[in-house]
N, C-alpha and C positions, 0 to 999 in steps of 0.2 A: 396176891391173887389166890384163888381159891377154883380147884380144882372141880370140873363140870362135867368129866366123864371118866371112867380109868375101864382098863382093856389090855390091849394086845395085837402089835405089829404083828403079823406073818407074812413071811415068806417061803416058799418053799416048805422044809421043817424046823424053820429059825423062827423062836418064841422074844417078842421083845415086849417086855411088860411095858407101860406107860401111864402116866396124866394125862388128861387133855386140857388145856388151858386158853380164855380167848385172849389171843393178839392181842385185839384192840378194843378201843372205848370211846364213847361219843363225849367228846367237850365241849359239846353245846349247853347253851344256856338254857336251865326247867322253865319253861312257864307253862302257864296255868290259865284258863281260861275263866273270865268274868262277867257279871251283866254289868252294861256301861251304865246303867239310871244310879247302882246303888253299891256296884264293886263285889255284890254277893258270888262268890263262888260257885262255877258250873260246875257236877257233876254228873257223870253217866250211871246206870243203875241196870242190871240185868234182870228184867221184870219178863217174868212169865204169861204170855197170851191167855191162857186158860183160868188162871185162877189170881191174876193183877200184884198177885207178889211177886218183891225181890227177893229174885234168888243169892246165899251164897255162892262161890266159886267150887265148893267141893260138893253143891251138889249139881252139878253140872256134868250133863253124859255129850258125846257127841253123838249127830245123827246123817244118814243119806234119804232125800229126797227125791226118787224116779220121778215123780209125777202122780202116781199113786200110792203107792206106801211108801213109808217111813221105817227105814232099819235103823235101831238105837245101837251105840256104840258105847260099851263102859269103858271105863277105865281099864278092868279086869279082862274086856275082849281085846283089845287094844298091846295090851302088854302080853298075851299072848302068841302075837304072831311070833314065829321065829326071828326073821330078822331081825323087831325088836329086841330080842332076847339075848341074841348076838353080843359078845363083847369085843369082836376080833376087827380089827382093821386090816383090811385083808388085802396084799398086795396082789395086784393083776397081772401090770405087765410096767417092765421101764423102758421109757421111749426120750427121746433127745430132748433136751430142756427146752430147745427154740420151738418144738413143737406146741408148746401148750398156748392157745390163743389167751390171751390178757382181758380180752372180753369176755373170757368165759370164769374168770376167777371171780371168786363171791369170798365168803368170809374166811377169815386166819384164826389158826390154833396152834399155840406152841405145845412141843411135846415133850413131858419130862421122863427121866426112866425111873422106874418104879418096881425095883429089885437091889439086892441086896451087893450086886455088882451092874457096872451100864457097860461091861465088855460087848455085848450085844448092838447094844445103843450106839456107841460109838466105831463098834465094826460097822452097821449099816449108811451110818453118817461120814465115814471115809470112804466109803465107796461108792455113793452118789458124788461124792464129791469127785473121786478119783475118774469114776467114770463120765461125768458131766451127761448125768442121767437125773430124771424123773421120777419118779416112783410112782403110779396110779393108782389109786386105792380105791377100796369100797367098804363101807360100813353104814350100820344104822347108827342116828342122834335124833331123838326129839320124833318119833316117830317119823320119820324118813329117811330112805333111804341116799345115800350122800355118795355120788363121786367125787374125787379129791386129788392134790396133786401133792405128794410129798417131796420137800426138798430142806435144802441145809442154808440157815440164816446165822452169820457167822459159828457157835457152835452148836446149836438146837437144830432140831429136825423143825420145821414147819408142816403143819397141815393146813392148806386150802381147797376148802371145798370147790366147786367146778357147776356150772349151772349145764341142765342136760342136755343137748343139742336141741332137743324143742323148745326151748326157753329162750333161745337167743332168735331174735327175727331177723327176717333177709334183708338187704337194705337195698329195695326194689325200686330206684329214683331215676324213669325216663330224660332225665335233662342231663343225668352223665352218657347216655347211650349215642347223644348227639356228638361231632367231630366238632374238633376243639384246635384251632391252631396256635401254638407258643413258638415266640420265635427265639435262634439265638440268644441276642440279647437281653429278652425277656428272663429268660434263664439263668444267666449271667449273673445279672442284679438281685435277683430272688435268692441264688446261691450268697451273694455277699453279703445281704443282707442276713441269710442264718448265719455266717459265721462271725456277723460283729455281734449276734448275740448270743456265741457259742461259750462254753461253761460247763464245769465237772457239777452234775446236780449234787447239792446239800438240803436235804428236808429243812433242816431247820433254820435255811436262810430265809424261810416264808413263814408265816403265821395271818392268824385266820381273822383279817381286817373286823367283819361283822361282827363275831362273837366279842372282839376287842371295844368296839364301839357300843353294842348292846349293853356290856359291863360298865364303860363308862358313862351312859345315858341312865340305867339304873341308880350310878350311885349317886349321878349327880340328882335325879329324882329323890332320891333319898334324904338326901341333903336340903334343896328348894321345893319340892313338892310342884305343883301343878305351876308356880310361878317359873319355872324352867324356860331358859331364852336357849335352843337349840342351837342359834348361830352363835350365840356367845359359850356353847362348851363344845362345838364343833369347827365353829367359824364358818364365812359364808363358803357355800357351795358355788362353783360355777357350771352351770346343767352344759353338758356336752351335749354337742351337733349330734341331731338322728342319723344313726347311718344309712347308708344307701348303698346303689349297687356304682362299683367304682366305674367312672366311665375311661381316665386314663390309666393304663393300668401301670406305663413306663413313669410316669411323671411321680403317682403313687410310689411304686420301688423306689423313685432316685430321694425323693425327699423319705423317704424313710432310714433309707441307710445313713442319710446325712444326719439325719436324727440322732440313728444310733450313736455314730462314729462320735459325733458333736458331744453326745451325753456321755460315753464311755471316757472320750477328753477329758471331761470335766472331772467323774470321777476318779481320775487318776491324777489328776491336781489337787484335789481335795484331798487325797489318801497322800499324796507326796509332803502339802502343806502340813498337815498334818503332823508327818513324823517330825515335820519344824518342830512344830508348837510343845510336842510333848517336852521336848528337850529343857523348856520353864516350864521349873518345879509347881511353879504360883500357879500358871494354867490348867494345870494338870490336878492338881488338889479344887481347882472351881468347879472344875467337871466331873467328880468322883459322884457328887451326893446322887446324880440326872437319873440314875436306877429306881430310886426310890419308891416313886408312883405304880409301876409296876408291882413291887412285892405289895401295895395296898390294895392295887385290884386282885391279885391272885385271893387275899385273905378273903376281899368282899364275895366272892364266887362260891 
């Protein structure tokens, strides 16, 4: 990873030098856009109104448009404002972690220390911790100003920024304001039904189907070119019923639970047979190679 901003925690008169580093990364698949007669490659080109050339990117100012004039904005006006000039992350206020709505968090940055001792670093990181607090922050990145919520992700401090209160819209929907009756047992069943599919969450018991399939339709592209038989490296699909709005809603619950309960069964006979089967060695060495495909799709990506 490579470091995208360095600064300085404050609080109070506690100086904590830092990295700023992003979290995360999109693992989506690049593509690129084409004309379909001839496969030739689109490109976009920033072409000037005035005089029909492309511009590079550095020579590129920003502008504001009232309706009558036009204020240019350099680079050099631009890095002048104070804030941008700013290197300080600057603590506000620490409020209770349940406070911060999950709606309103936008992007993650991990925080490294960036001094010659992290005493600092790890005193403010035991006492978020300690106190099962918040941290509120304010700084400028990238030309804007950023509120953010600091907290501790097993030993790192976390920076996530926070969208501003006007960014987030009301969710203004007349058909919840109408009276809604649930009965007992409606409830009842609703309830059982989350708990046969209740579960300690693990990210990494999910992975991300589409991108899985994209790679695979890719390489098999690769491989067959345009004679590609889709149901033969997919297998047939069968198109699921349009949904609709449910009309029972008790009938609905009861066959769902039974679903669960049914499939949860199953898999717990599978997991049981299972530890049978490992017990022959011969089994057990048949089923080693079955990973393989996988590490060929990583390589292909």
């Amino acid at each position: 990873m490579r470091a995208i901003w360095k600064g300085a925690l404050t609080f109070g008169l506690v100086n904590v030098p830092v990295k700023v580093y992003s979290a995360t990364e999109d693992h989506d698949v690049s593509l690129h856009q084409v004309h379909n007669k001839d496969g030739g490659r689109i490109r976009y080109q920033r072409i000037c109104e005035i005089d029909g050339e492309v511009v590079p990117y550095s020579d590129i100012d920003k502008a504001y448009d009232d309706g009558e004039k036009t204020v240019v904005l350099t680079k050099e006006d631009l890095e002048s404002l104070p804030a941008e000039r700013s290197r300080e992350i600057d603590v506000v206020e620490f409020v209770p972690s349940e406070q911060i709505d999950l709606l309103t968090l936008d992007r993650a940055y991990y925080l490294e220390p960036d001094s010659a001792s992290p005493k600092a670093y790890v005193l403010l990181r035991k006492t978020l911790e300690q106190t099962d607090r918040t941290a509120i922050v304010r700084f400028s990145l990238r030309q804007k100003t950023r509120l953010a919520a600091l907290r501790v992700r097993d030993d790192v401090l976390v920076l996530q920024t926070l969208l501003w209160s006007d960014e987030v819209r009301e969710a203004a929907f007349p058909s919840l304001d109408e009276s809604v009756r649930i009965s007992a047992k409606e409830l009842e069943l609703s309830a059982s039904l989350v708990e046969s599919f209740s579960s300690d969450f693990d990210p990494e018991e999910f992975k991300d189907e589409y991108q899985e399939e994209l790679r695979t339709l890719i390489e098999a592209k690769l491989e067959k070119g345009d004679a590609l038989d889709t149901s033969e490296t997919f297998g047939e699909q069968e198109e699921e019923e349009a949904g609709g709005e449910v009309i029972d809603l008790m009938a609905a619950l009861r066959a769902s639970v039974e679903k669960s309960r049914a499939a949860r069964e199953g898999g717990d006979a599978k997991a049981a047979s299972g530890k049978t089967d490992a017990a022959a060695p011969a089994k057990a060495e048949t089923k080693a190679p079955a990973k393989k495909p996988a590490a060929r799709k990583k390589k292909a990506s």
